[in-house]
N, C-alpha and C positions, 0 to 999 in steps of 0.2 A: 247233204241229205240226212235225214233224222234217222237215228239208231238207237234203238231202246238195249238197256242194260243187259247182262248174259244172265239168264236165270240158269241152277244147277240142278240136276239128277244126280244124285249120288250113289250108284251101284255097287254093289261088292268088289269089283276088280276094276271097271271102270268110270271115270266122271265124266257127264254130258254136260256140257253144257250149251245152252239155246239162244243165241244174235239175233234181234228183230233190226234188220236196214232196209234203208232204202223208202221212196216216194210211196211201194209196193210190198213192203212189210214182209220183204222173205226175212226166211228162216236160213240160219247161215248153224250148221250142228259143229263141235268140236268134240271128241272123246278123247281122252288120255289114259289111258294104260298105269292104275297106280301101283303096277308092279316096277314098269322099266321108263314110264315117263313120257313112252313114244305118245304123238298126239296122230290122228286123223280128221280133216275137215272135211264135211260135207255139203256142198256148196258155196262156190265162194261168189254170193251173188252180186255182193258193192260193198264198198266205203271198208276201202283197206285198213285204212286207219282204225278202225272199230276193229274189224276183226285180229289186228295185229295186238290193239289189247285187252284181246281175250286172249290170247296165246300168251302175252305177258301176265295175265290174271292167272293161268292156268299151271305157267314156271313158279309162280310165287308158293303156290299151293302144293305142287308136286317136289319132295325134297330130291329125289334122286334125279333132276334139270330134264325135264321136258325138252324134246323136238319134234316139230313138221316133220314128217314122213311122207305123207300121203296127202291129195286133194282130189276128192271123188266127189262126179258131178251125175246128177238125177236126171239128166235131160239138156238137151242143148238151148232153151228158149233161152233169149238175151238177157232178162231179168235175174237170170240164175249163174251167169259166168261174165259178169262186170269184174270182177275184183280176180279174175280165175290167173291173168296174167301178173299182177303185184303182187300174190299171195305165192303165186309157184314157180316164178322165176324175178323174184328183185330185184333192182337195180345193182344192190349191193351184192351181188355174185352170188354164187348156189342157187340150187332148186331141189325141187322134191317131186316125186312119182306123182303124174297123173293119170287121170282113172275115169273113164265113161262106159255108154254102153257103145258098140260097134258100129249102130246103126246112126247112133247121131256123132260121131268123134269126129268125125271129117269135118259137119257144119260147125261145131265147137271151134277148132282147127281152124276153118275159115273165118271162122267172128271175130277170135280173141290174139289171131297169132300164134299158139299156145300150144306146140303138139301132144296129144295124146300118147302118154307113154304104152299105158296098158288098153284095149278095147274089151268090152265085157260082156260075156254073153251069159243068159239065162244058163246056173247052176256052178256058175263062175262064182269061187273064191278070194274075199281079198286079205292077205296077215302080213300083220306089222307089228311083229315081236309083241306081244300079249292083246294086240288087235285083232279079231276074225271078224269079217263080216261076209255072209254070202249075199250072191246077187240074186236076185227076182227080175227078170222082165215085164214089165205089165205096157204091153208095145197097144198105143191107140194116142196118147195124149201129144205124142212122139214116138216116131216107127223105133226108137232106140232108149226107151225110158225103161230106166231102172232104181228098184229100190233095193235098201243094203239091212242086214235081215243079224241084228245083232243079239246071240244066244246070252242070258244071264242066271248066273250059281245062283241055284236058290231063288229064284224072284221070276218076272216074267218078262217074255222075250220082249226086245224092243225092233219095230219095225220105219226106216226112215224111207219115207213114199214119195219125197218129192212133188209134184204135180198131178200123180196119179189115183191118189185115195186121199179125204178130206173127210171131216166131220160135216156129215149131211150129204155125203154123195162122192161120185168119182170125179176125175180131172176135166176140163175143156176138151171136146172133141171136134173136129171138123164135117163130118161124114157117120151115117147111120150106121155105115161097117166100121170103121176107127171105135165107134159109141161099143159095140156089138163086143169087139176083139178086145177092150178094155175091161167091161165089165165081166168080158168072160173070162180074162188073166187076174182081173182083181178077186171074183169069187172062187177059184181053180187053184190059186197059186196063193191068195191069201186066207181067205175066209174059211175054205176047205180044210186047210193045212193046219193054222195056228187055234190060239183057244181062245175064249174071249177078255184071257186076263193081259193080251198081246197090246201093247201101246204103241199107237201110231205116229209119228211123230212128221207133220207133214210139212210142206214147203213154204207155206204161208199160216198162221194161226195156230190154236192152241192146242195140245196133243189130242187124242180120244183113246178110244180100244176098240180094239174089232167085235165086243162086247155090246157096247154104246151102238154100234151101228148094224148090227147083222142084220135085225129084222127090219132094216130098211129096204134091203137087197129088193124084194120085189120092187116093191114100190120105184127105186132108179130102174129099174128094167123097163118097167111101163112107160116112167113119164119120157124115159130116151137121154136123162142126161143125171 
């Protein structure tokens, strides 16, 4: 399956870097800690191999040797946890801490094999030695979908949404109340909260800000999606 190159974020304390894989063009995030090296990955959607050289791309660049710590997933849809079993528990022995929201960690668990170490609820914290990310619930696209809500010195906050906020609108919903509970976690929990200089960084395609998008708000409310 095609996997486009890791483009970089380079932040004061930590580097992003962004995975385009798969038939379905997720977004697969890595951050590395350029204090201690520690890495976290968010989403491990497919094509291990790709993702594994980014984590070699990301040792080369960090002198004091990067490691996998952490593999934190956005939601349990199948597109998003292909690679979640290669990535966090290898063949070659060891593994590293896994991380969803509560609500979908079972169906994760059942797709991938792959127990969930940690479940995460709205206001839930995750660190990993110079890592912090809080949780966000934004429960409709998935009764257990979460984004990871990462604070930066000096510059502006970075938001990872997973399937749940996108440039030009919110995530797939099923149901008028799924539609309802989304856009009211998305405006309540993001739009409320952060300022417009907050970068999106979503599960498929290219980042925005909560900037770029605010005064769409009505406008998804009306059309329902």
């Amino acid at each position: 399956m095609a996997s486009e190159g890791s483009l970089i974020h380079d932040l004061p304390a930590v580097t992003v870097r962004r995975l385009s894989v798969s038939e379905m063009s997720n977004n697969v995030y890595l951050l590395t800690s350029k204090k201690t090296g520690v890495q976290v990955l968010i989403d491990a959607a497919d094509d291990a191999a790709a993702i594994r050289s980014m984590l070699a791309e990301a040792e080369q660049d960090t002198p004091c040797g990067p490691r996998l710590e952490a593999v934190l997933t956005t939601h349990r849809h199948w597109d998003h946890i292909r690679a979640l079993s290669a990535i966090a528990r290898p063949e070659d022995g060891g593994s590293v801490d896994t991380w969803a929201g509560a609500a979908d960690a079972q169906a994760i668990e059942d797709a991938e094999g792959v127990g969930i170490d940690h479940r995460l609820d709205h206001g839930d914290v995750v660190t990993h030695d110079g890592i912090r990310l809080e949780v966000i619930g934004l429960r409709g696209h998935t009764p257990g979908s979460v984004a990871f809500v990462l604070d930066v010195e000096d510059g502006p906050t970075h938001l990872f949404t997973g399937d749940s906020l996108f440039p030009g609108g919110v995530g797939k919903t099923w149901s008028s109340e799924d539609f309802r509970s989304l856009i009211d976690d998305v405006e309540s929990r993001l739009f409320d909260r952060f300022p417009d200089d907050t970068v999106v960084h979503p599960g498929h395609g290219d980042p925005t800000t909560l900037g770029a998008e605010r005064d769409a708000l009505p406008q998804w409310r009306e059309r329902g999606w």
